[in-house]
C-alpha positions as CSV (number, residue, x, y, z in Angstrom):
1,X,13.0,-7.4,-10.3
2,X,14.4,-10.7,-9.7
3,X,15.9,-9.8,-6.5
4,X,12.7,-8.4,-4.9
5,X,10.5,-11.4,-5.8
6,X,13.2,-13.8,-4.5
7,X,14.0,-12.1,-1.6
8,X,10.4,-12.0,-0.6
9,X,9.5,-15.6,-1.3
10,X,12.6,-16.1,1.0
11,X,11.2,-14.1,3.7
12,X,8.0,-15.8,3.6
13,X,9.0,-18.7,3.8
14,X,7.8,-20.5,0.6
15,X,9.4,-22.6,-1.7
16,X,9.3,-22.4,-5.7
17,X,6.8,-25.3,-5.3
18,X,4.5,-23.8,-3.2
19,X,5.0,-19.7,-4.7
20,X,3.9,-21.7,-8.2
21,X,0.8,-23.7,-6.8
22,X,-0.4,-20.5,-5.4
23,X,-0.2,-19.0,-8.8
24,X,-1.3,-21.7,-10.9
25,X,2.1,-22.0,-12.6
26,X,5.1,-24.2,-13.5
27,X,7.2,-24.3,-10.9
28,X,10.3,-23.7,-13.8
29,X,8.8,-20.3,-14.6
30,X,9.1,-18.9,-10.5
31,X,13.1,-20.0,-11.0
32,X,12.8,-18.5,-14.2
33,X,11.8,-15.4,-12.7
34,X,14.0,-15.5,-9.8
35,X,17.2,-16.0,-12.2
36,X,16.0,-13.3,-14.7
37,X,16.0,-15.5,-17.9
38,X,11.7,-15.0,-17.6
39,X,9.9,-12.0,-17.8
40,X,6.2,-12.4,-15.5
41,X,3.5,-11.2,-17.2
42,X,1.5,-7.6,-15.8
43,X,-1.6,-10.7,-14.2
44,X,1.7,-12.3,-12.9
45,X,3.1,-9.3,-11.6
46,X,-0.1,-8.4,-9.9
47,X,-0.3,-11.5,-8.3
48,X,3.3,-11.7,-7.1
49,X,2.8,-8.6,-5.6
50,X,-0.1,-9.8,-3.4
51,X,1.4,-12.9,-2.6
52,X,4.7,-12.3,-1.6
53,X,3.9,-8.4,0.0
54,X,5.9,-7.1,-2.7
55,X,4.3,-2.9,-3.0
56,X,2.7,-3.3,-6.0
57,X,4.7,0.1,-7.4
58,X,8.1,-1.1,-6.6
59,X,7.9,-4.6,-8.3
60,X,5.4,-2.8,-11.3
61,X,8.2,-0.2,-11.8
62,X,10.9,-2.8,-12.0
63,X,8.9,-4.8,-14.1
64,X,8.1,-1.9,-16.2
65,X,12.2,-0.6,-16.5
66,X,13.2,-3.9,-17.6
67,X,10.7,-4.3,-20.5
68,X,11.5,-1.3,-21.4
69,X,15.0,-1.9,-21.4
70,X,14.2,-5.3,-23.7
71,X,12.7,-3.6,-26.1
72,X,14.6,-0.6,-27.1
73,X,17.8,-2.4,-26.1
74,X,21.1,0.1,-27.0
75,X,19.9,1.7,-29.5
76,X,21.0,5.5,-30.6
77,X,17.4,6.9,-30.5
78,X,16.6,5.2,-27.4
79,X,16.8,8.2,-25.3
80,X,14.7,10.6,-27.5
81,X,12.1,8.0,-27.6
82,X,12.1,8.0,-24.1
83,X,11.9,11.5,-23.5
84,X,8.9,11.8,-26.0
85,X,7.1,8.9,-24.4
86,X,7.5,10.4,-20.7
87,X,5.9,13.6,-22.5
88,X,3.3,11.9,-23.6
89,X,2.3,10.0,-20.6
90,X,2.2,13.3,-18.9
91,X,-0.3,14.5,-21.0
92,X,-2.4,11.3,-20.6
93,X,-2.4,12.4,-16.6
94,X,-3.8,15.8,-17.7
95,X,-6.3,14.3,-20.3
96,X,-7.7,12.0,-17.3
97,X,-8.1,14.9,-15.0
98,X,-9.9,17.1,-17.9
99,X,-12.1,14.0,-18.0
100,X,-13.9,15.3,-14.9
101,X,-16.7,17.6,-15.0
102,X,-16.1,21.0,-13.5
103,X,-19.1,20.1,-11.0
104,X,-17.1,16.6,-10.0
105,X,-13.5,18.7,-9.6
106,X,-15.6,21.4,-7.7
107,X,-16.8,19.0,-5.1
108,X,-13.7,17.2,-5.3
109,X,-11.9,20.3,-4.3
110,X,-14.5,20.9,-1.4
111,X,-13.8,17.1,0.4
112,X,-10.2,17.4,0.0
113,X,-11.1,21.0,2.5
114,X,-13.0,19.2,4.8
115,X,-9.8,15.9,4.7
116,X,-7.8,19.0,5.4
117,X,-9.5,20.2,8.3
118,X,-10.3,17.0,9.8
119,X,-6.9,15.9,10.1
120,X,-5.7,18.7,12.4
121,X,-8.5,17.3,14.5
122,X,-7.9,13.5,14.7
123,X,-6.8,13.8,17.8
124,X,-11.2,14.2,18.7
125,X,-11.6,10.8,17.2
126,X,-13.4,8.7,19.8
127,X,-14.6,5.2,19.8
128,X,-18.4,6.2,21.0
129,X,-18.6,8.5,17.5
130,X,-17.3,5.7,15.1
131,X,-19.5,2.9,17.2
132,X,-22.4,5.2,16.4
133,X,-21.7,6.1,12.8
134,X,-20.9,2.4,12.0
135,X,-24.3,1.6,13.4
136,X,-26.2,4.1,11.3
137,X,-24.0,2.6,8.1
138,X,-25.0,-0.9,9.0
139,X,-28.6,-0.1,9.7
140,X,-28.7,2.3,6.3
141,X,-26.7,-0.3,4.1
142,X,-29.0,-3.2,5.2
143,X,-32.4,-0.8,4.9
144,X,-31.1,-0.2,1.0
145,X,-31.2,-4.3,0.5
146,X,-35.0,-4.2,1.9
147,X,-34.1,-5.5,5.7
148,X,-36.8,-3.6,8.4
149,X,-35.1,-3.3,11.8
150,X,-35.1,-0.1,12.6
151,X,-32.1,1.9,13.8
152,X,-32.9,1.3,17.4
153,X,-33.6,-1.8,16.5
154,X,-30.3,-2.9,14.8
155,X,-28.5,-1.4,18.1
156,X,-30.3,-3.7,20.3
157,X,-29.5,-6.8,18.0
158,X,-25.9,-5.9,17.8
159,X,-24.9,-4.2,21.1
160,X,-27.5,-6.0,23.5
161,X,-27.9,-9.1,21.8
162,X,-31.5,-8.9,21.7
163,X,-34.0,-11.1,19.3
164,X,-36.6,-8.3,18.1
165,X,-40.2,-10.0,17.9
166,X,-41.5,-10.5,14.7
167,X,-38.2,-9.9,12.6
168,X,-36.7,-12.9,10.7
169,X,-33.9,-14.7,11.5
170,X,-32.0,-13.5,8.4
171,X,-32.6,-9.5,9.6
172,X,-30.6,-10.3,13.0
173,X,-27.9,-11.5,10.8
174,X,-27.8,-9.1,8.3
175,X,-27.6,-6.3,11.1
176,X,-24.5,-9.0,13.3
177,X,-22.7,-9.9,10.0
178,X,-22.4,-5.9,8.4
179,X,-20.7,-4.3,11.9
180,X,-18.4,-7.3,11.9
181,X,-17.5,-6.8,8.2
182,X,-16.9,-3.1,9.2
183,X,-14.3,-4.3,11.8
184,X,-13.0,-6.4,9.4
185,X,-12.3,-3.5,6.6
186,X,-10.5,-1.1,9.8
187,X,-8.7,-4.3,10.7
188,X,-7.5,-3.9,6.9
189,X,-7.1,-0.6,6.9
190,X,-5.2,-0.6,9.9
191,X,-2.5,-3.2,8.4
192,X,-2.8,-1.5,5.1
193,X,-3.3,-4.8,3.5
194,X,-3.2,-4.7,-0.1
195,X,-6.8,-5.5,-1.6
196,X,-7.2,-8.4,-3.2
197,X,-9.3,-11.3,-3.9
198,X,-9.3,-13.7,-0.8
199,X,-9.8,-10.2,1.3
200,X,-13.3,-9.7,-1.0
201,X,-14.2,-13.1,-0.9
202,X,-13.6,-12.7,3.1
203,X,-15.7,-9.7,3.0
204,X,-18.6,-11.1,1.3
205,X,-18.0,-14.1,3.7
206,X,-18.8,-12.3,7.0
207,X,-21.8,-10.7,4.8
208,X,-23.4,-14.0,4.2
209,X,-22.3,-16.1,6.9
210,X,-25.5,-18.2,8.4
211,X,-27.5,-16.8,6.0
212,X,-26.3,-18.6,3.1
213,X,-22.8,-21.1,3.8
214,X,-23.2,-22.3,0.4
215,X,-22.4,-18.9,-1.4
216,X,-20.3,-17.4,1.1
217,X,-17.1,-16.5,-0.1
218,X,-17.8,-17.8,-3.4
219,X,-18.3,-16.6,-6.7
220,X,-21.6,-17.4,-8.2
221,X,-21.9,-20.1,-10.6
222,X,-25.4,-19.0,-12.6
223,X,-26.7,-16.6,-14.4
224,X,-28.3,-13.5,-12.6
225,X,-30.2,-9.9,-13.8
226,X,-28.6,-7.0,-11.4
227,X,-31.5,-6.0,-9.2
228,X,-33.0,-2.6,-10.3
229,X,-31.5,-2.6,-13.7
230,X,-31.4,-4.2,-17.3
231,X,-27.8,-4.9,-17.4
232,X,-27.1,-8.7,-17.9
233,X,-23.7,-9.6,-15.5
234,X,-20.8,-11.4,-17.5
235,X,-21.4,-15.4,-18.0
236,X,-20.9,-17.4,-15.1
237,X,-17.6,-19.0,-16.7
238,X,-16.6,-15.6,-16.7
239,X,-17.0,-14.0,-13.3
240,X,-13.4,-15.6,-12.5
241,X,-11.9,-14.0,-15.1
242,X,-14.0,-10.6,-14.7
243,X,-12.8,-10.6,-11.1
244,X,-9.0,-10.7,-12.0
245,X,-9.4,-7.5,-14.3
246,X,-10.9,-5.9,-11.6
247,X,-7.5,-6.4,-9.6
248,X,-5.9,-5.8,-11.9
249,X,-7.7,-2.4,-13.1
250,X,-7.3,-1.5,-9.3
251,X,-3.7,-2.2,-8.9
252,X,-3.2,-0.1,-12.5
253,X,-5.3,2.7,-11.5
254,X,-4.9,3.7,-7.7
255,X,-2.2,5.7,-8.1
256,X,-3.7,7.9,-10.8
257,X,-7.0,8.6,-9.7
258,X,-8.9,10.4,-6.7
259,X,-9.7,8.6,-3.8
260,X,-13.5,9.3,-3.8
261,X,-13.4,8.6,-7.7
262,X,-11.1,5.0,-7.2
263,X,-14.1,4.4,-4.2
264,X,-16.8,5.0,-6.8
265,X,-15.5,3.4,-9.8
266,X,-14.7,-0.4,-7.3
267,X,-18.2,-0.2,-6.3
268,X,-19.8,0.6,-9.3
269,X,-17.5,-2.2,-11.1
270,X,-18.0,-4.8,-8.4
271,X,-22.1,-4.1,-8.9
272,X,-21.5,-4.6,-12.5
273,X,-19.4,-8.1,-12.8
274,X,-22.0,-9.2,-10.0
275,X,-19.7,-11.6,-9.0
276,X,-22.2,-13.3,-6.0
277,X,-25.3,-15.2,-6.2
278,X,-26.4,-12.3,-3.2
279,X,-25.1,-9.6,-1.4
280,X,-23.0,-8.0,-4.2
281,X,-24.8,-4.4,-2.9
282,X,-23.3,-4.6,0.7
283,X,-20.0,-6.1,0.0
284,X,-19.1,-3.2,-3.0
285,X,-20.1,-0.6,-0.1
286,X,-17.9,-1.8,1.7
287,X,-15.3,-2.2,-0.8
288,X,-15.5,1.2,-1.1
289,X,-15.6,2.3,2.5
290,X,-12.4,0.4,2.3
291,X,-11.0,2.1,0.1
292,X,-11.9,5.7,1.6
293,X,-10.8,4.5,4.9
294,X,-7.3,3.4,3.5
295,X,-6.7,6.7,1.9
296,X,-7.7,8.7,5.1
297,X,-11.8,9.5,4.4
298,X,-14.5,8.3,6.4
299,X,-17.3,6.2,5.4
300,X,-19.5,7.3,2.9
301,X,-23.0,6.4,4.3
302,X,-25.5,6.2,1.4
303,X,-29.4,6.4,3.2
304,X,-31.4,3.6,2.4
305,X,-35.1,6.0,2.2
306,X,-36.8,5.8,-1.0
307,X,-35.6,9.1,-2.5
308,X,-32.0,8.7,-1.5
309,X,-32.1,4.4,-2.7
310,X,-33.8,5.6,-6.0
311,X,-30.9,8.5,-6.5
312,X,-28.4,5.2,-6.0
313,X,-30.2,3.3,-8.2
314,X,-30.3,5.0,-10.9
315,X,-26.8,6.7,-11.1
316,X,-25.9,3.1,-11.3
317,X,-28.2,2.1,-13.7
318,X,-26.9,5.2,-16.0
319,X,-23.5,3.8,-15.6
320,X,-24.0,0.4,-16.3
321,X,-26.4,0.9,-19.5
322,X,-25.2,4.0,-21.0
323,X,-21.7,3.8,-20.1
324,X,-21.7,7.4,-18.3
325,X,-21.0,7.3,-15.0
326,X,-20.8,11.3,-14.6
327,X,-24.2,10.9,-12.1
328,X,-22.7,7.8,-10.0
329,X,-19.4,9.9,-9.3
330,X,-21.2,13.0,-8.4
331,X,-23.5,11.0,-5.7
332,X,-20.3,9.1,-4.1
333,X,-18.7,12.4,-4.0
334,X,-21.9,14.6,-2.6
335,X,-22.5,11.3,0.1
336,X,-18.3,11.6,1.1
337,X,-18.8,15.1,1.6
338,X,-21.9,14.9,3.8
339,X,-20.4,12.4,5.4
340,X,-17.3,14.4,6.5
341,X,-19.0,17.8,7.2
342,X,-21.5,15.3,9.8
343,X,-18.5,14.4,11.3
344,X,-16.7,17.5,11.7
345,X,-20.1,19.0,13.2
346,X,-20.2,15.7,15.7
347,X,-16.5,16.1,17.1
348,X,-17.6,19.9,17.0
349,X,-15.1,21.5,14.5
């Protein structure tokens, strides 16, 4: 582990000095590190590996294999032990899987299909479909949030640069900033850039960007209620702190769970720590999007009507105050699926 987090501090670049001021660190513990007489911690780890562009696995792995190797040391058992705990992680991956309902593995099983299928047609992708589709996402995410263009009227604003009579400033925005955070998240996806926090904060950033330069970017520093629920967000002194488990939990988990369910759980998580004084709803949609889009999906385009923002609504209510989020899974899921059967009907397969 040494090795790979010197050798990529050398290739960027940086000095011990600078690796460490990034981190918030001594600079003794990076040499430290680097020489192998100190171990990082897993927070450590997980920032090292977004930092230096380390894969998060390899360096985790190492890190992993040499704790392991600290602990149990030479001794005569060490190899039983080992077997019996690679057994039992096993079973942990079956337990997590058994987790799911039957209805959740069922649909799980029907998007994984439709993957299939569009993937022997990718080759039908054109830039007129995803223009339009990231039009109705914009138009649909910004409706849920209570913004009034219309759809034709959100295309005129973005692709004509029109001013629509009688619409407020912060609707033109709110239709400009979404599409360009969608570019942003392909640009991402495209350079399959870890996520991380300065790629949220730029996120939310683009989301708020003329509409409120003060927040922008930044976590919030009061108190809020989540809009549409009872739940009461972590302390302000906290959201820091919140945010880094989330990282964390993502960097743990990404590997071990479904695509759609990794989406659903970073949104509904994000919505929950509320990290921003406003536009927490768009930015975890598009956290998620993200997400789908990295792992080969396409967006998953929740309608912002009444029926379909009550349905949203609530499954996230359900899994913020009773701690199930069985109902929240199931509508990210059914939304994916629509989404990809819509576009396999539009590039006509």
């Amino acid at each position: 582990m040494k090795t790979l987090i010197k050798n990529a501090r050398e290739q960027k670049g940086l000095k011990t000095r600078e690796v460490a001021q990034l981190l918030g660190i001594d600079q003794a513990l990076i040499s430290k590190f680097e020489n192998g007489s100190r171990k990082p911690t897993k927070d450590q780890v997980v920032k090292l590996s977004s930092l230096l562009g380390i894969d998060f696995e390899t360096l985790m792995v190492a890190w992993l294999k040499e704790k392991i190797i600290y602990e149990i040391g030479q001794d005569e058992f060490a190899l039983k032990a080992m077997n019996m705990v690679r057994e039992e992680i096993q079973n942990n991956y079956i337990t997590v899987k058994k987790s799911l309902s039957k209805n959740l593995l069922s649909i799980l099983e029907e998007i994984d299909l439709l993957k299939a299928k569009l993937d022997k047609f990718r080759q039908f992708d054109s830039y007129r479909i995803a223009q339009a589709l990231e039009l109705e996402y914009t138009f649909e995410s910004n409706r849920i949030e209570g913004n009034t263009l219309t759809l034709r009227e959100t295309d005129l604003v973005i692709n004509e640069g029109l001013t629509i009579s009688g619409k407020s400033m912060r609707e033109h925005l709110e239709a400009i900033n979404h599409q360009e955070a969608i570019a942003y998240i392909k640009h991402l996806t495209e350079k399959n850039t870890v996520l991380n926090e300065r790629e949220v904060l730029s996120i939310h950033n683009l989301i708020l960007r003329g509409i409120n330069p003060e927040d922008a970017g930044r976590y919030r520093r009061v108190q809020v209620m989540i809009k549409g629920s009872s739940h009461m967000p972590p302390q302000p002194f906290l959201v820091s702190k919140e945010m880094e488990d989330f990282f964390i939990w993502h960097e743990t988990n990404k590997n071990n769970l479904h695509p759609i369910i990794l989406a659903a759980e970073m949104h509904e998580r994000i919505v929950t720590i509320h990290p921003f004084i406003d536009g927490n709803g768009r930015t975890s949609r598009l956290i998620m999007n993200l997400i789908l889009l990295q792992n080969g999906y396409v967006i998953a385009n929740i309608k912002g009507d009444y029926d379909n923002r009550m349905q949203y609504y609530n499954a996230l209510e359900t899994a913020q105050t009773k701690n199930n989020k069985e109902d929240f899974l199931l509508f990210v899921a059914q939304i994916e699926k629509e989404s990809l059967e819509r576009y396999l009907d539009i590039i006509g397969q």
